[in-house]
Backbone as CSV, one residue per row, in Angstrom:
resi,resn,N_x,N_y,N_z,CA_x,CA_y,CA_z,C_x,C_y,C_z
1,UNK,0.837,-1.191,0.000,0.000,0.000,0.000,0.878,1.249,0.000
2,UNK,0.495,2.414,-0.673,1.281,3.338,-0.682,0.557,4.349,0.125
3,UNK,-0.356,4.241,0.651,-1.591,5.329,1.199,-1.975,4.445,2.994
4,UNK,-1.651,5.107,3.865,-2.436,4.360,5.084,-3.440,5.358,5.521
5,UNK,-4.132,5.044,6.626,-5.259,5.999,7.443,-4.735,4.843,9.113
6,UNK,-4.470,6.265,9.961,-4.153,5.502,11.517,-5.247,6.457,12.294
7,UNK,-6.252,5.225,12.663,-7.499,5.586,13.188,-6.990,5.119,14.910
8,UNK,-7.756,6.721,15.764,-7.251,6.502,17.045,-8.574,6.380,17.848
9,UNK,-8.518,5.642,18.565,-9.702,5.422,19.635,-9.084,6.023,20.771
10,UNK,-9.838,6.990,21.563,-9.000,7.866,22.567,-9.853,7.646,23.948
11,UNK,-9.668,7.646,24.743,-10.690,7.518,26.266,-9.832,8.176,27.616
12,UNK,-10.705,8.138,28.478,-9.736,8.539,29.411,-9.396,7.501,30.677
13,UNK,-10.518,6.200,30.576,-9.774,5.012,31.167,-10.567,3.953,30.703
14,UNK,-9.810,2.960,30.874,-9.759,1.705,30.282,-11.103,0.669,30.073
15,UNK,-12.104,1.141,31.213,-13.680,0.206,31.139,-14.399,1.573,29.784
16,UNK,-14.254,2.578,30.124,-14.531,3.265,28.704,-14.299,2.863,27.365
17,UNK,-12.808,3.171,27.376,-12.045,2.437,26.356,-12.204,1.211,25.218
18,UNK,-12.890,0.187,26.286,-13.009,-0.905,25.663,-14.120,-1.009,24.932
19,UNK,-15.075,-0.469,25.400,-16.725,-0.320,25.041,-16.702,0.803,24.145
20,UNK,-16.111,1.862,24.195,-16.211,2.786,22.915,-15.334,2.175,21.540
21,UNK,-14.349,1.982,21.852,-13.622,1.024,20.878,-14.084,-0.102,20.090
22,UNK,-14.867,-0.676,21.145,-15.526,-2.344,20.036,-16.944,-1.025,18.903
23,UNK,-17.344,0.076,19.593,-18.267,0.442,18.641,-17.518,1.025,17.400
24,UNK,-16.171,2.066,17.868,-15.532,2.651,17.097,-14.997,1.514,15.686
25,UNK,-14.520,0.179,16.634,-14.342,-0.356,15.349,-15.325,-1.065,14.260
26,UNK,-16.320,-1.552,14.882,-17.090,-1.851,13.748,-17.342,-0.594,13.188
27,UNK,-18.060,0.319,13.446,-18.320,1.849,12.722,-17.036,1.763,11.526
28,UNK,-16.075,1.727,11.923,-14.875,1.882,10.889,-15.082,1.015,9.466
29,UNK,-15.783,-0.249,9.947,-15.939,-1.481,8.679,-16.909,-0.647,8.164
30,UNK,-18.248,-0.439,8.159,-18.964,0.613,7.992,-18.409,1.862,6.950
31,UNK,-17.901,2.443,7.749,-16.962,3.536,6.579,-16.301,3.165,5.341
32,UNK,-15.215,2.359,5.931,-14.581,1.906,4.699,-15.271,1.204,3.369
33,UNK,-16.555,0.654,3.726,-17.233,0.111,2.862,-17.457,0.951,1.853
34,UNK,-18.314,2.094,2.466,-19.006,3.653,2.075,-17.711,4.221,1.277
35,UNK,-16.709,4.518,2.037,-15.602,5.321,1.044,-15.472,4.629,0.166
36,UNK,-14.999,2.941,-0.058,-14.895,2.452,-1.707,-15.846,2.911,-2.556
37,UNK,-17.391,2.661,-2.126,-18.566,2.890,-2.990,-18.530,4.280,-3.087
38,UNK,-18.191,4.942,-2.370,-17.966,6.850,-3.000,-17.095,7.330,-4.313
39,UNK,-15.855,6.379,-3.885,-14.694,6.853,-4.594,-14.246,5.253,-5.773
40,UNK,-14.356,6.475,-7.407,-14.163,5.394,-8.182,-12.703,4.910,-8.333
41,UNK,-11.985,5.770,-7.866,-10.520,5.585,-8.007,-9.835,4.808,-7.047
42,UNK,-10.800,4.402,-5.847,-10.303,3.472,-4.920,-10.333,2.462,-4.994
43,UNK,-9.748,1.151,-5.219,-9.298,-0.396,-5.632,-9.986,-0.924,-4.329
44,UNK,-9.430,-0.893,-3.416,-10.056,-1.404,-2.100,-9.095,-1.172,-0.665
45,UNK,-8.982,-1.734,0.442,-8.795,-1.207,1.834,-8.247,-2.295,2.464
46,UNK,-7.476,-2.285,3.334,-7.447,-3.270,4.011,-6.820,-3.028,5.177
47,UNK,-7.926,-3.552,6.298,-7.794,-2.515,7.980,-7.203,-3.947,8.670
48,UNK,-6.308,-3.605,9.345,-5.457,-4.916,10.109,-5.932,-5.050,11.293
49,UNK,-6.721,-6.075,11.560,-7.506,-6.784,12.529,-6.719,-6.328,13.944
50,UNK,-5.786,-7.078,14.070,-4.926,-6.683,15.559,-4.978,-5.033,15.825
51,UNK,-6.245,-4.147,16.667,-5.324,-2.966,16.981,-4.409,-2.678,18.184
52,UNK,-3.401,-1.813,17.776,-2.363,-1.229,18.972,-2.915,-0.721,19.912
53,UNK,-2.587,-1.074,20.560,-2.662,-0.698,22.501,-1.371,0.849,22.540
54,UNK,-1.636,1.990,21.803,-0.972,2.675,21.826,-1.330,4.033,21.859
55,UNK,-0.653,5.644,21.810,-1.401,6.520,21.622,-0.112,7.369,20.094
56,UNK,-0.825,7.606,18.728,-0.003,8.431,18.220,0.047,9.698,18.471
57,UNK,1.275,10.810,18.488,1.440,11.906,18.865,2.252,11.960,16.926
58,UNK,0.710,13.029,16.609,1.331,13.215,14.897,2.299,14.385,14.934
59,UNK,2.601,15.145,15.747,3.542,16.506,15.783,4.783,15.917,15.733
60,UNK,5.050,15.151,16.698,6.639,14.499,17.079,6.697,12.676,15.966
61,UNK,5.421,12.791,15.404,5.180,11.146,14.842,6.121,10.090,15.245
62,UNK,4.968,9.990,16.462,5.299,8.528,17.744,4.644,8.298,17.936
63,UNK,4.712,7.000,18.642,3.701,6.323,19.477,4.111,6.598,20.945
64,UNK,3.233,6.539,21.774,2.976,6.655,22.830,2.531,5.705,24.113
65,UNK,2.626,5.154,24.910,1.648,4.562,25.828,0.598,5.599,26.337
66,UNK,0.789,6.686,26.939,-0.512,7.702,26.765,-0.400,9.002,26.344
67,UNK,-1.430,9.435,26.333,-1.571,11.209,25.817,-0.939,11.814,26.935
68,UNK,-0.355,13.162,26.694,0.161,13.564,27.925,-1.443,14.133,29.197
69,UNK,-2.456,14.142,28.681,-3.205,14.103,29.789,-4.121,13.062,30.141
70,UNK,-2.934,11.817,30.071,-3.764,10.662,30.700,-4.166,9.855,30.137
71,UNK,-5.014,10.247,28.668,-5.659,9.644,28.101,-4.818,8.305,27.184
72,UNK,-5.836,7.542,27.331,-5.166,6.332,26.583,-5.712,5.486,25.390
73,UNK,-5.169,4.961,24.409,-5.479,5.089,23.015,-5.696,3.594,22.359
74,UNK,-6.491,3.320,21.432,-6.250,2.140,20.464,-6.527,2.180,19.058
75,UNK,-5.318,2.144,18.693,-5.152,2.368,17.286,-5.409,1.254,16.164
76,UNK,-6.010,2.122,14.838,-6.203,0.723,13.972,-5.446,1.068,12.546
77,UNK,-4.821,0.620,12.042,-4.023,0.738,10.371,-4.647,0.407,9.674
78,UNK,-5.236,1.339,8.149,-5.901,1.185,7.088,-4.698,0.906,5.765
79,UNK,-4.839,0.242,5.037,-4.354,0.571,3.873,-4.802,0.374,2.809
80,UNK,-4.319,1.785,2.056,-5.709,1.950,0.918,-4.583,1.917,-0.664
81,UNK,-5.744,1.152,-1.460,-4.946,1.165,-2.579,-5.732,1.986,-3.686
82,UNK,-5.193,2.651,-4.438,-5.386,3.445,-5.464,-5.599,2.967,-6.768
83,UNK,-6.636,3.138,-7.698,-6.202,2.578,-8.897,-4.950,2.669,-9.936
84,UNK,-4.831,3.905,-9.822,-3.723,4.278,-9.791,-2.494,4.705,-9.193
85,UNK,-0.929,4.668,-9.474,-0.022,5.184,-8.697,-0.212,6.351,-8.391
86,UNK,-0.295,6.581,-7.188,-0.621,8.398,-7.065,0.131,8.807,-5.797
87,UNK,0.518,9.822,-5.711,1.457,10.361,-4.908,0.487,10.588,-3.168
88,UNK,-0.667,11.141,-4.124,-1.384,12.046,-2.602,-2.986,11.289,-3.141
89,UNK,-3.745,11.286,-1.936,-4.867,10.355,-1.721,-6.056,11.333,-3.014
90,UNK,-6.892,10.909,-3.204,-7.824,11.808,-4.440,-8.154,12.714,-3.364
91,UNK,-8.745,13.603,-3.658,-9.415,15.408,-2.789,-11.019,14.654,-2.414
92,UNK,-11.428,13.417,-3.289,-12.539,12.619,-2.453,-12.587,12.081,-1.096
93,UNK,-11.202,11.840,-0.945,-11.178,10.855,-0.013,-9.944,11.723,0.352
94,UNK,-11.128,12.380,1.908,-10.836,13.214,2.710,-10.383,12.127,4.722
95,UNK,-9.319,12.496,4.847,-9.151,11.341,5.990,-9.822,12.243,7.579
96,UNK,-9.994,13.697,7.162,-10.359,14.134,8.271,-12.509,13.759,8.244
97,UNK,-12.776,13.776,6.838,-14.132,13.710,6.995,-13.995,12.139,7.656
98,UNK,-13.004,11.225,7.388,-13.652,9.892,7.443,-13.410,9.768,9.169
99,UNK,-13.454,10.935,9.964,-13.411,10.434,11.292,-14.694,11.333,11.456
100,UNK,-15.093,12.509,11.115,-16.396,13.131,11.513,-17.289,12.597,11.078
101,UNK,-17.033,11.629,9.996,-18.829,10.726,9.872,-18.619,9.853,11.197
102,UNK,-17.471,9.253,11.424,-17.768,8.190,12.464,-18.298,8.822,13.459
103,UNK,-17.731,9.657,14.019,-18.380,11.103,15.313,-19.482,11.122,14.905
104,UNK,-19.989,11.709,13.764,-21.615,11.516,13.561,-22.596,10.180,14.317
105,UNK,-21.774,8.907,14.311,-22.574,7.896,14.535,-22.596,7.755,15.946
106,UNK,-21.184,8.344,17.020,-21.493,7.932,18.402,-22.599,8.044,19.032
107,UNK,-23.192,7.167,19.759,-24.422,6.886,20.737,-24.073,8.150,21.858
108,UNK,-25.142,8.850,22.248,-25.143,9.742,23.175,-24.405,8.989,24.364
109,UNK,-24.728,7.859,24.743,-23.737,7.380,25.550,-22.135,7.484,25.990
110,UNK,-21.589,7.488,24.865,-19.950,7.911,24.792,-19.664,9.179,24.772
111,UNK,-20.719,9.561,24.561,-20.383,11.431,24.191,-19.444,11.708,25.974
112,UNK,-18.899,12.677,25.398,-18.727,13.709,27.009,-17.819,12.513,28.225
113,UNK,-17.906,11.529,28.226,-16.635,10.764,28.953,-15.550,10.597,28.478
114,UNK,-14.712,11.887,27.884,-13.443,11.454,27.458,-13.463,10.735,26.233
115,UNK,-14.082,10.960,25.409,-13.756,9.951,24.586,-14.054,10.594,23.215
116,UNK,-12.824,10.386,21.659,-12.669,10.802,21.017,-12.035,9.961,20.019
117,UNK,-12.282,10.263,18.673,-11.352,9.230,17.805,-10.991,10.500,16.743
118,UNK,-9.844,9.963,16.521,-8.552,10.879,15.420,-8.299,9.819,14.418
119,UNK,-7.975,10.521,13.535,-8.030,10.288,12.080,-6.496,10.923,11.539
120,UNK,-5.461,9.884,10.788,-4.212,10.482,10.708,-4.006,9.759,9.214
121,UNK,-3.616,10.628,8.414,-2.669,10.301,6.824,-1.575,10.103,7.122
122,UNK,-0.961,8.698,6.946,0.060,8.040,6.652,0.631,7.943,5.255
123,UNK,2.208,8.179,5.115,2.667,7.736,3.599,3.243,6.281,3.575
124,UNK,3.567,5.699,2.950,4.100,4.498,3.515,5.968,4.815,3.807
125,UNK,6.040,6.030,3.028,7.888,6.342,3.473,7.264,7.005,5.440
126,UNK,6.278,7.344,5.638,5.765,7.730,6.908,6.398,6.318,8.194
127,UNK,5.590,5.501,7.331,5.203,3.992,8.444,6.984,3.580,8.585
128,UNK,7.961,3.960,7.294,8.987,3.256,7.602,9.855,3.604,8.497
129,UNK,9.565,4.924,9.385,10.449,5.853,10.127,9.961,5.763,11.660
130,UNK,8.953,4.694,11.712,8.073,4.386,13.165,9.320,2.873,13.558
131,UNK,8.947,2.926,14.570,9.274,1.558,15.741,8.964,0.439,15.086
């Protein structure tokens, strides 16, 4: 893949965490479905089952065990293929919208306890400079 998406599940402790996360990730299968069927130039996706028990910090691009206020994270890796070789993702396929539809779907339940998911563009020369 030359294109990733690093989707963050964010909480502020761990019985949260787990329960916003199992929704965050199905929601994600959900999306990705929707973005192929949006975008004709997209071949297809492929989100790696195992997520990290980690938090990314995209300023310093690291991983983390937590946010500096506490909060603690689980991350999931997309990789998206293009029909074509292309340098930069199409202007369709926006990685910040593909976390505000998911926000669209949270259950009033999760709202307001800490809890948040981030949305990050990866290059794959990106992924080779990580741990």
């Amino acid at each position: 893949y030359d294109h990733f998406m690093l989707i963050s599940c964010i909480s502020e402790n761990n019985k949260n965490l787990e329960k916003f996360c199992f929704f965050i990730e199905s929601t994600i299968r959900i999306q990705l479905i929707n973005l192929i069927i949006e975008n004709i130039n997209l071949r297809y996706t492929h989100l790696w089952e195992e997520p990290i028990n980690k938090c990314f910090v995209e300023s310093e691009k690291k991983f983390v065990e937590k946010m500096e206020n506490g909060s603690i994270c689980k991350l999931w890796l997309v990789g998206i293929e293009m029909e074509e070789k292309t340098k930069e993702l199409n202007e369709s396929i926006k990685v910040e919208n593909f976390s505000e539809e998911i926000r669209e779907r949270i259950p009033k339940i999760f709202k307001n306890n800490g809890n948040n998911i981030q949305t990050f563009y990866l290059s794959q020369n990106d992924l080779l400079l990580f741990d």
